[in-house]
C-alpha positions, 0 to 999 in steps of 0.5 A, a space after each residue: 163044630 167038630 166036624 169028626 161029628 158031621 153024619 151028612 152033608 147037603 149041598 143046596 143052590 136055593 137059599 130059601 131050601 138052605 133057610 129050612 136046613 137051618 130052621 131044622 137044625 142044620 148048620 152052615 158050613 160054607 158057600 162056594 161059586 160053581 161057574 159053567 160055561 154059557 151057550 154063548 161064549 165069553 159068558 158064564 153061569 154062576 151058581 152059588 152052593 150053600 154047604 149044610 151039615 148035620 151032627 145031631 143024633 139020629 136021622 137028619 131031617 130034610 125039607 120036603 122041598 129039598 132036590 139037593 145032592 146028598 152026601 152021606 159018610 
């Protein structure tokens, strides 16, 4: 994919949420770790984000369910 193409970027942590992203013709991109200190030191959080792009024309769709960050360019 030519990311030149990529009109909007969802950053998603449910993987059920990012599934419909792909059934509505998102494309996955990437995943990462976001790790956040806990209450109880040493221990941490982790959350993994799953990077979503659209390139197709017109408005992106999103799940109803969707509480994602959004990133428009």
């Amino acid at each position: 994919m030519d990311v030149n193409n990529v009109k909007e970027i969802a950053d998603v942590t449910d993987y059920q949420i990012a599934n419909q992203y792909i059934s509505l013709g998102w494309v996955y991109a990437d995943k990462y770790v976001n790790l956040t200190d806990s209450a109880y030191p040493p221990f941490y959080q982790q959350q993994i984000h799953y990077v979503l792009l659209w390139s197709k024309d017109g408005v992106p769709i999103h799940p109803p369910s969707d509480q994602s960050t959004r990133n428009s360019e």
